[in-house]
Structure formats: C-alpha cells, structure tokens
C-alpha positions in Angstrom: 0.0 0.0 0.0 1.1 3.8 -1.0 0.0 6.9 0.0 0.7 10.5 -1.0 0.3 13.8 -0.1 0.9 17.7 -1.4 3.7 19.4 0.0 3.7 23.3 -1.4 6.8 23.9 -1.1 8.3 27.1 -2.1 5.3 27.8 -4.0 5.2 24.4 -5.9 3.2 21.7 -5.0 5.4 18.3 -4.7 3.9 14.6 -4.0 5.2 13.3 -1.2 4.7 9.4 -1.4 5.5 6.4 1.1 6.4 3.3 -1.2 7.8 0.0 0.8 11.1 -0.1 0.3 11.5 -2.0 -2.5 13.9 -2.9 -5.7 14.0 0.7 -6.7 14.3 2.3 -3.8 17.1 0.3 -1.5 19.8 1.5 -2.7 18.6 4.9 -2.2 17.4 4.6 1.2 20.5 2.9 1.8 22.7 6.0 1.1 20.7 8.4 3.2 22.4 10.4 5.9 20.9 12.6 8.7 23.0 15.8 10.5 26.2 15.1 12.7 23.5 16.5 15.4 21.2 14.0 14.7 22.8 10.4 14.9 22.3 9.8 17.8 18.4 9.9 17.7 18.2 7.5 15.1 19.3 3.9 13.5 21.7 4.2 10.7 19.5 3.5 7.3 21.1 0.0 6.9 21.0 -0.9 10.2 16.8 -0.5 9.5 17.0 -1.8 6.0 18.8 -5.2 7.6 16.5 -5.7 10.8 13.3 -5.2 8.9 15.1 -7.7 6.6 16.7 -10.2 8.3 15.5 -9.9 11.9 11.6 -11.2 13.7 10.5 -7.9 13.0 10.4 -8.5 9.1 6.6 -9.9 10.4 5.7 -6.8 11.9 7.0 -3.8 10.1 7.5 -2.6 6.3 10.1 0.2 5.8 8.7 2.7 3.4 10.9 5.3 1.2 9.4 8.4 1.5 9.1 10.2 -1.9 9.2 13.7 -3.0 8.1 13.1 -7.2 10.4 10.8 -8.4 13.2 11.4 -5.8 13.6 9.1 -2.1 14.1 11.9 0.2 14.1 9.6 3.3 12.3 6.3 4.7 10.7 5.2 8.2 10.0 2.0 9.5 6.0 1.3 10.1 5.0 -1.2 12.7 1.5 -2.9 12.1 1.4 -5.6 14.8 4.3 -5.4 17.3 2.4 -4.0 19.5 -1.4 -5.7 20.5 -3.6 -2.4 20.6 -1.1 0.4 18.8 0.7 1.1 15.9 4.0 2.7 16.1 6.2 4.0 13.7 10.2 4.5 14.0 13.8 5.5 12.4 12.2 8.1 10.4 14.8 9.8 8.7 14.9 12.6 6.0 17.9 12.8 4.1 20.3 16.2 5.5 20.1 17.3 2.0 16.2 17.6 2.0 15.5 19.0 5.8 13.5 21.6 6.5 11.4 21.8 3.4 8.3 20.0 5.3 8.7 16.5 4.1 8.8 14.8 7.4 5.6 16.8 8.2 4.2 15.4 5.1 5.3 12.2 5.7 3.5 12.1 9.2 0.6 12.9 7.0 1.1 10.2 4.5 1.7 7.2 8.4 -1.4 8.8 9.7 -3.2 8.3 6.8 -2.0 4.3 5.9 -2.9 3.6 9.4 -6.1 5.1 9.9 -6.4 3.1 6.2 -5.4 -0.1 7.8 -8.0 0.6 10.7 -7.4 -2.1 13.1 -6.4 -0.1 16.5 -7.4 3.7 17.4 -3.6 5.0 18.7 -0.1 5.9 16.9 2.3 5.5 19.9 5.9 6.6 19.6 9.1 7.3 21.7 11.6 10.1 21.2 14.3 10.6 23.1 13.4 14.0 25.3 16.8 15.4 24.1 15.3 15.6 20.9 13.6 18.5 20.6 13.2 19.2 17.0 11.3 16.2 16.4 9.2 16.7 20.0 8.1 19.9 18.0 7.8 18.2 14.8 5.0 15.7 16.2 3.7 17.9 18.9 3.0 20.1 15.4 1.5 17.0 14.1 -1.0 16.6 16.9 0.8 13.9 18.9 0.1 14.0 22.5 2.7 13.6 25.6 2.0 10.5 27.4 5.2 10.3 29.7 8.1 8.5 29.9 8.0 5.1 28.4 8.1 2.4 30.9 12.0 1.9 30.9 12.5 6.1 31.3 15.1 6.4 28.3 12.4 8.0 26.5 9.5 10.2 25.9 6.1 8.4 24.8 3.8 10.1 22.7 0.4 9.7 21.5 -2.0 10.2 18.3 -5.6 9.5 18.3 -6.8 8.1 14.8 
C-alpha cells in the first residue's frame, strides 16, 4: 500500500509518497544520511534496512521510502502488529540534504493516513528521546500528544488518536 500527499513547497506543489522499500528504492534509502547533530536519535538507514530484513520484525513492520516526485528523500520504518492495541512507527529519517522543506511533516501525514487506512487499533504511539527536541516539535506540530516517559524512562512516549 502507497500513500501521498501535497507538499507546497516554495510555491510548488510536490507529491510526497510512502512506497515500501523495495527494488527501486534500496539502494537509495541505503545512502541516506541525517546531521552530525542527529545520529544519535536515530538507526543508521542499513542498520533498519537489515532488521526489517533479516530480523523477527520483518513480520511486523515494512520500511517505506518516503518520496518527494520521483526522488527518495528519506524512509521510516511502520510497525503494524508489534504491539497488540497500537501502531508505532520509528527510524524516520529525511535525508540532511532535504530538511527543512516539510517532508517529514508530510510524511507524518502520509503514516497517519496508511494507518487510519489499515484501521485495526485507534492509537499511533511513539518514543523520542526528550533530548530531541526538533522532532518533540515536529510531532507535537502534528498533533501527537505527551504521554510520559515510556516504561523503561530512556524516552518520551507520545500519542495520536486516529
């Protein structure tokens, strides 16, 4: 399943599209890189590419490229069923090269609407390290909720109602 969404950036509207990762998009995906800042809130994109390969969660989750037109600006890792009454999504990660043009907004967009699509539970939960405060503002901005800190305290849980 794909979805899409308009992105009207700079005055021109763009597609921004979540494909699973597939044939035409690996090696892509593979070759994204985040800010020096950043790499410490997130998996490296072949560490996700090879556990949502090769690991128990290839049962649970699909990694999506997220598209802007006909170029893979980034990718995220969608969790269907590892959870029993959530989804969760994680290791989303837009390329340095394409931050701060609204893609990862879109691409919330885009997870929000393949899950509500999917319609089996009624919450997105994720966890974001508290450290991380552009991406608290990026889902706060996206209507995610503070739940508090998940059960193990390394991070901050967060909440979205479908």
């Amino acid at each position: 399943m794909e979805i899409s969404s308009y992105n009207k950036e700079g005055g021109r509207k763009e597609m921004i599209t979540l494909k699973p990762v597939d044939e035409h998009s690996v090696e892509a995906c593979a070759q994204l890189k985040c800010t020096p800042e950043q790499q410490r809130f997130t998996n490296s994109p072949i560490w996700s590419l090879l556990q949502t390969a090769y690991t128990p969660l290839k049962e649970y989750c699909v990694l999506y490229a997220i598209w802007s037109d006909d170029t893979v600006v980034g990718m995220v890792r969608l969790d269907y069923s590892l959870f029993d009454e959530w989804y969760e999504f994680t290791n989303l990660l837009i390329d340095k090269a394409y931050q701060r043009r609204h893609y990862a907004a879109e691409a919330i967009r885009c997870i929000i609407g393949l899950f509500r699509a999917e319609g089996r539970f009624r919450f997105i939960r994720i966890q974001v390290d508290p450290e991380n405060s552009g991406a608290i503002r990026l889902y706060e901005k996206s209507g995610f909720t503070f739940r508090g800190p998940s059960e193990d305290g390394v991070f901050n849980e967060y909440e979205y109602s479908l």
